[in-house]
PAZAPA-4460 file (N, C-alpha, C; in steps of 0.05 Angstrom, whole numbers, plus 32768, in hexadecimal, padded with zeros to 4 digits):
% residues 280
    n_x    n_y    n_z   ca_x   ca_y   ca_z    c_x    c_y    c_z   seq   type   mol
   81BE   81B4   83FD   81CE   819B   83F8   81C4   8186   840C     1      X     A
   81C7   816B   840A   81BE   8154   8416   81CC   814A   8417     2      X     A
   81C9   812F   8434   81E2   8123   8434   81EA   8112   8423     3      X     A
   81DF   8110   8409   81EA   80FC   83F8   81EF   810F   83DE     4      X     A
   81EF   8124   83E5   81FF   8136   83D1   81EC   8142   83C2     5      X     A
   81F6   8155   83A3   81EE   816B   83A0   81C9   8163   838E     6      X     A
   81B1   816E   839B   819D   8167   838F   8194   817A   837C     7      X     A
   8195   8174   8369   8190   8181   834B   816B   818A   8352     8      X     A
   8166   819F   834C   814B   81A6   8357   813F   81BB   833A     9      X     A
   8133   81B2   8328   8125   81B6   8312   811C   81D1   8316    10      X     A
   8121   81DC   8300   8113   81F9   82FC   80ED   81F5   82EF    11      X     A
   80DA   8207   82F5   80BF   81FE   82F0   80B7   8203   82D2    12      X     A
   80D0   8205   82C3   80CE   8201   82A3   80DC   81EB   829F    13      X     A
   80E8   81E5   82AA   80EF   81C8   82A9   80DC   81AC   82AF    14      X     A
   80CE   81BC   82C6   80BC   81A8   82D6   80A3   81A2   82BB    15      X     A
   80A9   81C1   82B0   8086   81BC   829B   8091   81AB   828B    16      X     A
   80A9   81AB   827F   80B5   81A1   8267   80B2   8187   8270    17      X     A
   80B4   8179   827D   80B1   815B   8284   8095   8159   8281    18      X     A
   8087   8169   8286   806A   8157   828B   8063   8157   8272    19      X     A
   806C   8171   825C   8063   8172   8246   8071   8159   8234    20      X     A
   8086   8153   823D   8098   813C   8236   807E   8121   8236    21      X     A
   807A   811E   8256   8063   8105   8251   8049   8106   823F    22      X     A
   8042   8121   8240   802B   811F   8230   8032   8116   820E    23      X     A
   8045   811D   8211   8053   8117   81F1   804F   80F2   81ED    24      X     A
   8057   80F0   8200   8067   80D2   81F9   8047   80C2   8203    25      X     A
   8034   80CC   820F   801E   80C7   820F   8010   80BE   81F2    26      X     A
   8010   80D4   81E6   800A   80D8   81D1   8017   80C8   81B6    27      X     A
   802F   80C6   81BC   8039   80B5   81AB   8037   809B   81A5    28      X     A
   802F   8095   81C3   8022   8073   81D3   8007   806C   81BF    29      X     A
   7FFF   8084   81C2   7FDC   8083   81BA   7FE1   8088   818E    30      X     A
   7FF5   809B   8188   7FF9   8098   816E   7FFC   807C   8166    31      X     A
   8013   8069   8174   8012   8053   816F   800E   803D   8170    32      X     A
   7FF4   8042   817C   7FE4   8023   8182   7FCC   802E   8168    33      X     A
   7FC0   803F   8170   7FB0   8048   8154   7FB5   8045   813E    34      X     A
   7FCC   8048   8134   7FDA   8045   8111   7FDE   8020   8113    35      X     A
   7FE1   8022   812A   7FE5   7FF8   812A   7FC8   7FEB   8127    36      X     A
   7FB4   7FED   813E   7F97   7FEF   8131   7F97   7FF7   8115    37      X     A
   7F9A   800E   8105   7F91   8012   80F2   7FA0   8005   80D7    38      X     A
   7FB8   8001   80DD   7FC6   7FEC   80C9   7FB5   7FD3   80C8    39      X     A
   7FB7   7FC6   80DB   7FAD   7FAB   80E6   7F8C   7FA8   80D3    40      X     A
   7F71   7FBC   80E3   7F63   7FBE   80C9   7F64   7FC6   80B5    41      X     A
   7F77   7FD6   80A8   7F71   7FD4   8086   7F7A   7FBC   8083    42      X     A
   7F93   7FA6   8090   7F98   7F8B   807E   7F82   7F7D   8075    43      X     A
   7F79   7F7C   8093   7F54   7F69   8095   7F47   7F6F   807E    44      X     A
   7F3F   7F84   807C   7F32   7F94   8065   7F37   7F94   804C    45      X     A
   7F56   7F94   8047   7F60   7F8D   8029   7F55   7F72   8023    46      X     A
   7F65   7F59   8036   7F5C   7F42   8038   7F42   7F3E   8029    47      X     A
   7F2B   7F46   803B   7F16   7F41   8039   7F05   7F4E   801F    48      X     A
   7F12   7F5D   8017   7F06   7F71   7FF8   7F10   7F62   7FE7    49      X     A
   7F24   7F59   7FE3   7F37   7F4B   7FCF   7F28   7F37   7FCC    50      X     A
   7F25   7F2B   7FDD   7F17   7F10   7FE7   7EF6   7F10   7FD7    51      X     A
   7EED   7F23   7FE1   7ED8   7F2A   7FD7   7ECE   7F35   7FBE    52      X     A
   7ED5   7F3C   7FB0   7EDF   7F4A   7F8E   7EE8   7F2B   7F81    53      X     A
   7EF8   7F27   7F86   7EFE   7F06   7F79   7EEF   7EF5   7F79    54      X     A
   7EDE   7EE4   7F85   7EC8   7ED7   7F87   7EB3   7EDF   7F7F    55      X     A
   7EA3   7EF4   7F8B   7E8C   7F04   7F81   7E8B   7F0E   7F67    56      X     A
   7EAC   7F1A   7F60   7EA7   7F32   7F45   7EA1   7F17   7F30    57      X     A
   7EA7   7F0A   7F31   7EAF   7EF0   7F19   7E8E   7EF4   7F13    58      X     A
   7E82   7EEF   7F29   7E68   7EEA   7F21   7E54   7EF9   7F14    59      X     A
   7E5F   7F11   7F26   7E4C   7F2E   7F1A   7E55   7F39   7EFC    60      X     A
   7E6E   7F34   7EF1   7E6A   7F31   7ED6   7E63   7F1F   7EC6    61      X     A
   7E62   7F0A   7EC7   7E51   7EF8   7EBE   7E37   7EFD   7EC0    62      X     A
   7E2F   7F0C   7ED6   7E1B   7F0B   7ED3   7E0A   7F20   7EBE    63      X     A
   7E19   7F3C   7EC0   7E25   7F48   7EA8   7E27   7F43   7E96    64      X     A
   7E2E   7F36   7E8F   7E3A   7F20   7E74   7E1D   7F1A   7E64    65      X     A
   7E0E   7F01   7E74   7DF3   7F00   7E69   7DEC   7F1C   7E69    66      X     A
   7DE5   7F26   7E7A   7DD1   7F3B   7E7F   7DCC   7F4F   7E61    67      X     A
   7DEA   7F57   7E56   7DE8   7F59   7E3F   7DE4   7F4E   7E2A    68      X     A
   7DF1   7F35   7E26   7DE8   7F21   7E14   7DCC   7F23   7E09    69      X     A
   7DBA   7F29   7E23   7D9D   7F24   7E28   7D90   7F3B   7E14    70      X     A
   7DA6   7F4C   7E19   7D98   7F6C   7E11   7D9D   7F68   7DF5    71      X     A
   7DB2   7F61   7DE7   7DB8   7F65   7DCD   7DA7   7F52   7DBB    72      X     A
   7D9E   7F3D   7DCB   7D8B   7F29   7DBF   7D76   7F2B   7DB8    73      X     A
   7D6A   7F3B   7DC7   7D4F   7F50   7DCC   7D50   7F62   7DB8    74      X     A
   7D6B   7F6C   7DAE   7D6C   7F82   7D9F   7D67   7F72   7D82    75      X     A
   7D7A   7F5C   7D84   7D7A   7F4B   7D64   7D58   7F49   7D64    76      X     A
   7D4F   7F3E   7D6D   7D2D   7F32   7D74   7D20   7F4B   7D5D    77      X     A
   7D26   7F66   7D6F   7D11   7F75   7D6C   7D19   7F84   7D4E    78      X     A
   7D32   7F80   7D43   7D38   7F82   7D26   7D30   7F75   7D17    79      X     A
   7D32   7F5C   7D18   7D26   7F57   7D0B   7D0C   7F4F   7D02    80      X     A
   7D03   7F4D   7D22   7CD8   7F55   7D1B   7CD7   7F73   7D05    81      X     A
   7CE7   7F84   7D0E   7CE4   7F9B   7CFF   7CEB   7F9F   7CDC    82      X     A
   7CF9   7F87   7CDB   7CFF   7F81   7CBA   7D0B   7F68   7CB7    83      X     A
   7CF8   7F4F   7CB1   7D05   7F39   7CAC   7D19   7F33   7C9E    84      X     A
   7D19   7F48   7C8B   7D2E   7F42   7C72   7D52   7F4B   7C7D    85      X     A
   7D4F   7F56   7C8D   7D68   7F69   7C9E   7D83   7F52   7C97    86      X     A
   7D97   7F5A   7C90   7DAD   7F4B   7C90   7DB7   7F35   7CA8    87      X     A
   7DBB   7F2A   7CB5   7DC0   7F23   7CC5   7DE5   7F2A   7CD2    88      X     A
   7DF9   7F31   7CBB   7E0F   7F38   7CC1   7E08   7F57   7CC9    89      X     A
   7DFE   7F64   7CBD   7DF1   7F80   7CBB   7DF1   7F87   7CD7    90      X     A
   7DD8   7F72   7CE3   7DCC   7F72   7D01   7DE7   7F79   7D10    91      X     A
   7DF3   7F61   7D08   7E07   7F5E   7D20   7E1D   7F75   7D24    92      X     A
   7E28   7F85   7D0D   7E35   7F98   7D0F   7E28   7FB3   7D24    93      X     A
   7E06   7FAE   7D18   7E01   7FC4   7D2B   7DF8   7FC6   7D45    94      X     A
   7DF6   7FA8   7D4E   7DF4   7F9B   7D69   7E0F   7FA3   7D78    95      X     A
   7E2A   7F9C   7D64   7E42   7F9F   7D74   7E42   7FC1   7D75    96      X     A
   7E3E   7FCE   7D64   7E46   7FEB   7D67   7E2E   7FFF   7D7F    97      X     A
   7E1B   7FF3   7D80   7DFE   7FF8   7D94   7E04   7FF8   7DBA    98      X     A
   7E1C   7FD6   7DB6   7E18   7FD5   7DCF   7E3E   7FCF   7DD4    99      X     A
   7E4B   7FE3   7DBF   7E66   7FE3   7DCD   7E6D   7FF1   7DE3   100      X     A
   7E66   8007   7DF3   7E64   800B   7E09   7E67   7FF6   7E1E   101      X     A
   7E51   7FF3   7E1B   7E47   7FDC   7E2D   7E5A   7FBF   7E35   102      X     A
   7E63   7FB0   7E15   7E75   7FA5   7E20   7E90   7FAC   7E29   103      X     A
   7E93   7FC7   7E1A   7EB4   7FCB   7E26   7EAA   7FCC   7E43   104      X     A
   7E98   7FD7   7E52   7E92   7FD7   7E73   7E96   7FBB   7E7B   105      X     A
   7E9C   7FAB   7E6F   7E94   7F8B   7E84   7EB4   7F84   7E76   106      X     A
   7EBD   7F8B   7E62   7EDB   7F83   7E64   7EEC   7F9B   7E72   107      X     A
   7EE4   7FA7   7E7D   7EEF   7FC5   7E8F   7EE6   7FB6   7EB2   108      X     A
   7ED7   7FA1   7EAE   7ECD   7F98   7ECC   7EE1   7F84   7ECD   109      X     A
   7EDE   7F71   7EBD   7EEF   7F58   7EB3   7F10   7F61   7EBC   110      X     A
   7F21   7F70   7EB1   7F3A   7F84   7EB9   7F34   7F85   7ED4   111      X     A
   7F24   7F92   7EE6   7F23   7F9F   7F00   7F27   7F87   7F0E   112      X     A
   7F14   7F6E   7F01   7F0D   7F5B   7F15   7F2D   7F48   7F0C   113      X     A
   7F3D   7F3F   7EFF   7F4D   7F3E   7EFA   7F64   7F4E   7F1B   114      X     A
   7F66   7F61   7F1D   7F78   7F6D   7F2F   7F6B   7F64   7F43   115      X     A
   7F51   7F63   7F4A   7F51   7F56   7F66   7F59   7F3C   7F67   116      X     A
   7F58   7F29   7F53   7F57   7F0D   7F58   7F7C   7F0E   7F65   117      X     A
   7F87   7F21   7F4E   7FA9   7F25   7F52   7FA8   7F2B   7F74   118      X     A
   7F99   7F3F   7F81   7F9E   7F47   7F90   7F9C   7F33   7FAD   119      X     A
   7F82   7F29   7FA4   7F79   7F12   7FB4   7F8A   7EF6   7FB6   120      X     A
   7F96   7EEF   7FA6   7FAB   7EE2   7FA1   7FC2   7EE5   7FAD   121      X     A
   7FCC   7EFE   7FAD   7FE3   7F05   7FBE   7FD8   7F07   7FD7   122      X     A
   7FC8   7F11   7FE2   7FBD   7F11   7FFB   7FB9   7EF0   8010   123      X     A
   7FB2   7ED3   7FF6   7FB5   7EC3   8005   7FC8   7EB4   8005   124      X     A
   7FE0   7EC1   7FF6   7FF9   7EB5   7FF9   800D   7EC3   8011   125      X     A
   8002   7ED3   8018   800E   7EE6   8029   800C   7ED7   804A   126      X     A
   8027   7ED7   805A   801F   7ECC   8076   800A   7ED4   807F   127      X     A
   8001   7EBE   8093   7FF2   7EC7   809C   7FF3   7EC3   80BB   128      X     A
   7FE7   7ED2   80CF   7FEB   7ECC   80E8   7FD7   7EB7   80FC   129      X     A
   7FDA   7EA4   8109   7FCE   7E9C   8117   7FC1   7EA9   8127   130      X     A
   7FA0   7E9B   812D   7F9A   7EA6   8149   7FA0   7EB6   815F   131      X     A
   7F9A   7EC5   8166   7FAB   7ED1   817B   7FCC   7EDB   817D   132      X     A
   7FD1   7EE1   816A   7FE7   7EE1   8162   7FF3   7EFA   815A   133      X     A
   7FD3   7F0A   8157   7FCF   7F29   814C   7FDD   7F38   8160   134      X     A
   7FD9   7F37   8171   7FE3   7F45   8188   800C   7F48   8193   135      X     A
   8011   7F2D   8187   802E   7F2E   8182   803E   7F38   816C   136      X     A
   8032   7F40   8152   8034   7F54   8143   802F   7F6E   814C   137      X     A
   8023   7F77   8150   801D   7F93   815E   8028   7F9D   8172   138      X     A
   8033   7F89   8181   8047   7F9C   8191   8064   7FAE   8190   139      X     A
   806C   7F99   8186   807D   7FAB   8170   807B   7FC2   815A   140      X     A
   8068   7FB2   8152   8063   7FD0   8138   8052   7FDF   8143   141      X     A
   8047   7FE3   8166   8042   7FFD   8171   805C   800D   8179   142      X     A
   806E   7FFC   8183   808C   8011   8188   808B   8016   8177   143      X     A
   8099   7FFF   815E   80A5   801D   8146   8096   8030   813D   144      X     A
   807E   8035   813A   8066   8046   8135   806E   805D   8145   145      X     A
   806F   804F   8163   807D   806B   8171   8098   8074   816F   146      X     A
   80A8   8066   8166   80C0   8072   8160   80C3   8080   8146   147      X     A
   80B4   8077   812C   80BF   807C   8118   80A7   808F   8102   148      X     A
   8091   8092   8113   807C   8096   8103   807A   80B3   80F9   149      X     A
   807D   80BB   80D9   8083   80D2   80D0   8078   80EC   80E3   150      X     A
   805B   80E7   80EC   8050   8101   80FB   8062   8105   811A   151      X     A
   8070   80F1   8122   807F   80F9   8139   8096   8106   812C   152      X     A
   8099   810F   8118   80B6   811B   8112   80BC   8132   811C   153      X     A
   80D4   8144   811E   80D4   8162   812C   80DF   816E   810D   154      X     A
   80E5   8168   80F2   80E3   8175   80DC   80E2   8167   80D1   155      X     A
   80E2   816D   80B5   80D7   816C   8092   80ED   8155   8090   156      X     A
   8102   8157   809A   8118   8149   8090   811D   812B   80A1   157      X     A
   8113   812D   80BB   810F   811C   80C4   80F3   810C   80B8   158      X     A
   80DA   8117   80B9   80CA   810C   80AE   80D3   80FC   8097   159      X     A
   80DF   8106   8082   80E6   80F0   8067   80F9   80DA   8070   160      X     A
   8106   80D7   808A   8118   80C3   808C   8108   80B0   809B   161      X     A
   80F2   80B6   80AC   80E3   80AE   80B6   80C8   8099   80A3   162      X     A
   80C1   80A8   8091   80AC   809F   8083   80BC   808C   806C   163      X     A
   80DC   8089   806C   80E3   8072   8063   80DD   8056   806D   164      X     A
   80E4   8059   8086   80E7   8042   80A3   80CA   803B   80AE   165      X     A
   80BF   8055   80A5   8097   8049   80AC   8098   8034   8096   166      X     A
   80A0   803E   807F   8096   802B   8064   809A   8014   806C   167      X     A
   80B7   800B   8070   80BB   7FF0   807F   80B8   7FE9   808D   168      X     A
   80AD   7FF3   80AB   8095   7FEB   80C1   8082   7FE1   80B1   169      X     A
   806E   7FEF   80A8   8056   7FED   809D   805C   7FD7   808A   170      X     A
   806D   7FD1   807B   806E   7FB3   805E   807C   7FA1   8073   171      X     A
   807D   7FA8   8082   8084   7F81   8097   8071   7F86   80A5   172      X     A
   805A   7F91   80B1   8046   7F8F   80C2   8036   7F82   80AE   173      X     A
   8027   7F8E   8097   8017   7F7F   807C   8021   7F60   807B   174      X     A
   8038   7F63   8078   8043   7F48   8076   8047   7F38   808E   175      X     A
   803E   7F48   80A0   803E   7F2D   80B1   8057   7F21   80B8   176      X     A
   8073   7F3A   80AE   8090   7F28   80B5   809B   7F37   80DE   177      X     A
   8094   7F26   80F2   8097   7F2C   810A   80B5   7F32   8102   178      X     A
   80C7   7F1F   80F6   80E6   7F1F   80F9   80EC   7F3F   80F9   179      X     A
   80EA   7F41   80DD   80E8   7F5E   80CB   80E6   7F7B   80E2   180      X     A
   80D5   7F6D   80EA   80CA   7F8D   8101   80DF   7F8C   8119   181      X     A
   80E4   7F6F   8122   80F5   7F77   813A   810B   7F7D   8134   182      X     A
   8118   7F73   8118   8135   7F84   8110   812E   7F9D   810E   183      X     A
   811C   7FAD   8107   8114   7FCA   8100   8117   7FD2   8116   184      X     A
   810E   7FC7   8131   8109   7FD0   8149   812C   7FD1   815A   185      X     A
   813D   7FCB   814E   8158   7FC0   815C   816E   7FDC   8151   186      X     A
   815C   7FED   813A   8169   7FFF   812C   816A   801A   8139   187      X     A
   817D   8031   8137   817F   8040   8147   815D   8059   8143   188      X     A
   815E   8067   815F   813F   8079   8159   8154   808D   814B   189      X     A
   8144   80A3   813F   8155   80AF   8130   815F   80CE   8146   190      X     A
   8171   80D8   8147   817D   80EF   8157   817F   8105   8153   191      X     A
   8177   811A   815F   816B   8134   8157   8183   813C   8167   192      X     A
   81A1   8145   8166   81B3   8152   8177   81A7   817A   8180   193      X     A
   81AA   8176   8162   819E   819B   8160   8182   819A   817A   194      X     A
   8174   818D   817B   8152   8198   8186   8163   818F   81A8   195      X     A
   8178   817D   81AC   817C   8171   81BD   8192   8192   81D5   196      X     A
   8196   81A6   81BA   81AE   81B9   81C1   8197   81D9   81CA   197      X     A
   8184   81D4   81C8   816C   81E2   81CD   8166   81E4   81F0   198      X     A
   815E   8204   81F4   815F   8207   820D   8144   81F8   820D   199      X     A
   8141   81FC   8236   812F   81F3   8240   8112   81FF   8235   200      X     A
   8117   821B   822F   8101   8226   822D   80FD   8223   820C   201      X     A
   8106   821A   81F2   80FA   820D   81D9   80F3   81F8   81E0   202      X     A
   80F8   81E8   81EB   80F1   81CE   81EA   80DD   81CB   81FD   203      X     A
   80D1   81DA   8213   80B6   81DD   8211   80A5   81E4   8209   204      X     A
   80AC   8200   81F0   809F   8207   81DF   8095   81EF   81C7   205      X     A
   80A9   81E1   81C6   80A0   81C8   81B4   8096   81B6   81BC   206      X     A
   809E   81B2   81D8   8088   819D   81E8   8061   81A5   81E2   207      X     A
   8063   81B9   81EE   8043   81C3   81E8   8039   81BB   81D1   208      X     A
   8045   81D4   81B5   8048   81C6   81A1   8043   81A9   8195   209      X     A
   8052   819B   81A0   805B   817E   8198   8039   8171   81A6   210      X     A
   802C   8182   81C2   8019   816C   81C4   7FFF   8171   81B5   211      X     A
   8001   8186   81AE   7FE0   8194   819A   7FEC   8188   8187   212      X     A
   7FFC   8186   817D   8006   8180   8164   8002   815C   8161   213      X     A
   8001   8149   816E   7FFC   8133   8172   7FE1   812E   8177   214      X     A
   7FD0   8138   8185   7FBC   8141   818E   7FA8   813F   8171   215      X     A
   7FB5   814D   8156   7FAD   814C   8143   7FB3   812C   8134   216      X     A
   7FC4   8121   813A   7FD1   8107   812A   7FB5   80F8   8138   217      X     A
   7FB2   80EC   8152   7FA4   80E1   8162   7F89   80E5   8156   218      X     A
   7F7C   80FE   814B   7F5C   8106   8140   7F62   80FD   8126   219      X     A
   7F73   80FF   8117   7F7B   80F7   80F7   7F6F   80D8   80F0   220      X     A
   7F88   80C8   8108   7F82   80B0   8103   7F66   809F   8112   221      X     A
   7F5F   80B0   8127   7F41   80A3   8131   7F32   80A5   8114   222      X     A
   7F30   80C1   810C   7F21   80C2   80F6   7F24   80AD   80E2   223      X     A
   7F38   80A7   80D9   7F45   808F   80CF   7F2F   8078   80CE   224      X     A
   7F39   8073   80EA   7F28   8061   80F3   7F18   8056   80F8   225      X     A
   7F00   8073   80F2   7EE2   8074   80F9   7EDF   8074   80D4   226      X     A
   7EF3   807E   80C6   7EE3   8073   80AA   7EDF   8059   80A6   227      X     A
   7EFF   804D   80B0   7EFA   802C   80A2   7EEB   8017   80B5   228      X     A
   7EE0   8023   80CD   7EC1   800F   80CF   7EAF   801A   80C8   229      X     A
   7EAC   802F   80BB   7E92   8038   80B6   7E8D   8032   8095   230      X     A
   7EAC   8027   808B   7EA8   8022   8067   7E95   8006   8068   231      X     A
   7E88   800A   804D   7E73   7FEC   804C   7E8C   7FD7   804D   232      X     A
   7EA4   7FD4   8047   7EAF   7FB6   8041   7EB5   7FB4   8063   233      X     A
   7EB4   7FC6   8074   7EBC   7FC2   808E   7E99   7FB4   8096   234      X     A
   7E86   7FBB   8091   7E67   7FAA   809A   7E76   7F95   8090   235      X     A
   7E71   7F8D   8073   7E6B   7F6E   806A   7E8A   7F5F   807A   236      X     A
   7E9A   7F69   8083   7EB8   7F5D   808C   7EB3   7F59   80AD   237      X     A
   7E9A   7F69   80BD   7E96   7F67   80D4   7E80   7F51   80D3   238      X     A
   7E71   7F56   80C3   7E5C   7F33   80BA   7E6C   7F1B   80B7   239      X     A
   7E80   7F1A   80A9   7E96   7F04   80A8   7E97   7EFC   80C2   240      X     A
   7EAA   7F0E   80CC   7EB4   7F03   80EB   7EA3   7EF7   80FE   241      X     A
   7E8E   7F00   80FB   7E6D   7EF9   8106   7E6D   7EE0   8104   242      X     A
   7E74   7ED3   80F0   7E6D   7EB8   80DD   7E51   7EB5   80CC   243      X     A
   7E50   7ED0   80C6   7E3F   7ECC   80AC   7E51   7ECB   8099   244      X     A
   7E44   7EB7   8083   7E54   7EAC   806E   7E49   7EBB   8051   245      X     A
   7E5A   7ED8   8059   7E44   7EE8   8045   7E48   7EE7   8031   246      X     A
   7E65   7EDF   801E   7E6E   7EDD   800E   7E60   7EC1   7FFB   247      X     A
   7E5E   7EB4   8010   7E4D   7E94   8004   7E32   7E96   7FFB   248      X     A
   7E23   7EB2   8008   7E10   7EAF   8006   7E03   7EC3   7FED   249      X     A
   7E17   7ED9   7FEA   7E17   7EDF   7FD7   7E19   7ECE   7FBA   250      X     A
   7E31   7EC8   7FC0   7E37   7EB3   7FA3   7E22   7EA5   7F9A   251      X     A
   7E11   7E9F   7FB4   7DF5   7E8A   7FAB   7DE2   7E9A   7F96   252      X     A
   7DDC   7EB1   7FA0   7DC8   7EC3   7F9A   7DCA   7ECA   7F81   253      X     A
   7DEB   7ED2   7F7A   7DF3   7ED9   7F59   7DEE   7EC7   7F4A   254      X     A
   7DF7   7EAD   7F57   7DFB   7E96   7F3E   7DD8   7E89   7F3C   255      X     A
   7DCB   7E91   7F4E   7DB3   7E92   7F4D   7DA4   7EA1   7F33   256      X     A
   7DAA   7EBB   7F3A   7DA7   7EC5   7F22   7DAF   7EC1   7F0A   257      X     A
   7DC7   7EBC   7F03   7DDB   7EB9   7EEC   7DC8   7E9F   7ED8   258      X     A
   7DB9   7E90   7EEB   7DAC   7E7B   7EE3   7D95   7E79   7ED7   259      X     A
   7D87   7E95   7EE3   7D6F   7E9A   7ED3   7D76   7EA7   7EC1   260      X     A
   7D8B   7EBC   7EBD   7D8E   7ED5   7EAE   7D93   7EBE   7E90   261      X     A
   7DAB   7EA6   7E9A   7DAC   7E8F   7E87   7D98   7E83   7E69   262      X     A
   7D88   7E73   7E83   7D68   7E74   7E77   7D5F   7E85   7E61   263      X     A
   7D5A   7E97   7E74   7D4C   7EB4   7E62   7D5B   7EBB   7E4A   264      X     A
   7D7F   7EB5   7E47   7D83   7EB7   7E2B   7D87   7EA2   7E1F   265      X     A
   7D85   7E8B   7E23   7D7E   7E75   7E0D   7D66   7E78   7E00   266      X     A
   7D51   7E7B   7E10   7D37   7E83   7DFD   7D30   7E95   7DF4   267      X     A
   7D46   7EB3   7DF6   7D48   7EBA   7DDD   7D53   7EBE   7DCD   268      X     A
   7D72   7EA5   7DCF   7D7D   7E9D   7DB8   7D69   7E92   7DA5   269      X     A
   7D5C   7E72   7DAE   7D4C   7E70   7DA1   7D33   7E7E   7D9A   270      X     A
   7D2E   7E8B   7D99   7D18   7E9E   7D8A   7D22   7EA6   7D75   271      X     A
   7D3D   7EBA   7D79   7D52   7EBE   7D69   7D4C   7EB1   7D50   272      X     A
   7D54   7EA0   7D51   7D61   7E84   7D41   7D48   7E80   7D34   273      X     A
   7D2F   7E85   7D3E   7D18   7E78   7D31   7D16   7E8D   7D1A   274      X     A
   7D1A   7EA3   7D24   7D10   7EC7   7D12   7D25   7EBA   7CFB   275      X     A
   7D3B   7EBA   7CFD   7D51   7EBA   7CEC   7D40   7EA0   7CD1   276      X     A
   7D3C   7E8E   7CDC   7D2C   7E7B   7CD3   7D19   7E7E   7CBF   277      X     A
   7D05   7E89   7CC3   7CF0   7E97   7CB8   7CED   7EA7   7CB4   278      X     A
   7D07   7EC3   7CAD   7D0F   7ECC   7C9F   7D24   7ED0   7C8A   279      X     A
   7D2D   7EA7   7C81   7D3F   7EA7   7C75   7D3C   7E8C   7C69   280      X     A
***
């Protein structure tokens, strides 16, 4: 006893249980700055795909567009070198039935490219954050990450109440709503009484537990992370930021093309037109 009264003096399963305690909450620090990084780039990423599919795709089926045009023209051409007399409605039925494949593929692109333009659209109506600004989003939605994030759960039943409240972390972080998160953040953490009625000695057994077991969350989401810079839309999105204007420069190159591919089938419309001519 001391003179300021009775000193509570820890048993050395107790002592582990704390440290195993920090390593926990270590870990949970590190779960949720990682899942905030990794939210943060897939937005960029969506952004920038959406972005990119909308502008670009328009072109690449068009370009498509001719490309076949070109082919079926080629095909009329060489029908009717092969029999002048050939029907000309005739042709065309078996032009459409030859290369229906083909077009259903470019109205199957047409549809796809359609949802990006939707997507891309919503993406630039969506707030957006200023400059430097990234970093005041993220602080918050690294707490709740650590408060609420399904893999920190201690059961099945917690996890599903949990992976409600991620959902709504995660759709105001996308969105960009700061308000949203700090009311989220004002809400109670959720309370485990039962794990709390647990001797000293389970609850180090779950401490251990609890840090291999995080240990795994932490390699999950690096991996995560090492996919989406290593995906191609993460290059052409790291060229962006660069200020290469890759998207511009693309567009040049297609519509470049689209121009000759152009050309190339007017003259053999007209040829077309000449055969039909002088064989009729």
């Amino acid at each position: 006893m001391s003179a300021g009264g009775i000193v509570q003096v820890r048993s050395p399963e107790e002592r582990e249980y704390a440290r195993y305690l920090t390593e926990v909450e270590v870990r949970k620090r590190r779960v949720a700055e990682l899942q905030a990084d990794v939210e943060a780039l897939k937005v960029a990423l969506a952004r920038f795909n959406a972005e990119y599919h909308a502008r670009v795709g328009t072109l690449f089926i068009e370009l498509d567009r001719v490309r076949l045009a070109i082919d079926e023209y080629e095909q009329r051409i060489a029908w009717l070198k092969a029999n002048s007399t050939a029907d000309p409605e005739q042709v065309e039925r078996d032009i459409a039935a030859q290369f229906e494949a083909r077009r259903q593929e470019v109205r199957d692109e047409e549809q796809e490219n359609r949802r990006y333009e939707d997507a891309f659209q919503h993406e630039f109506e969506r707030p957006q954050l200023a400059a430097g600004e990234e970093s005041r989003i993220k602080a918050p939605y690294r707490e709740l990450a650590k408060r609420f994030h399904p893999d920190l759960a201690r059961t099945e039943e917690e996890r599903h109440r949990r992976q409600i409240v991620m959902q709504r972390i995660n759709d105001a972080f996308v969105e960009r709503n700061i308000a949203l998160l700090t009311h989220i953040s004002h809400e109670s953490e959720f309370a485990d009484p039962v794990f709390e009625a647990r001797s000293v000695g389970e609850k180090r057994v779950w401490a251990i537990r609890e840090v291999a077991r995080l240990d795994e969350v932490v390699a999950a989401l690096e991996a995560e992370m090492e996919s989406l810079r290593g995906s191609q839309v993460h290059g052409l999105w790291r060229r962006l930021q660069s200020g290469e204007e890759i998207i511009e420069a693309l567009e040049r190159d297609i519509l470049g093309e689209i121009s000759s591919e152009q050309d190339r089938l007017a003259a053999l419309i007209a040829t077309y037109r000449q055969h039909l001519e002088q064989a009729h």
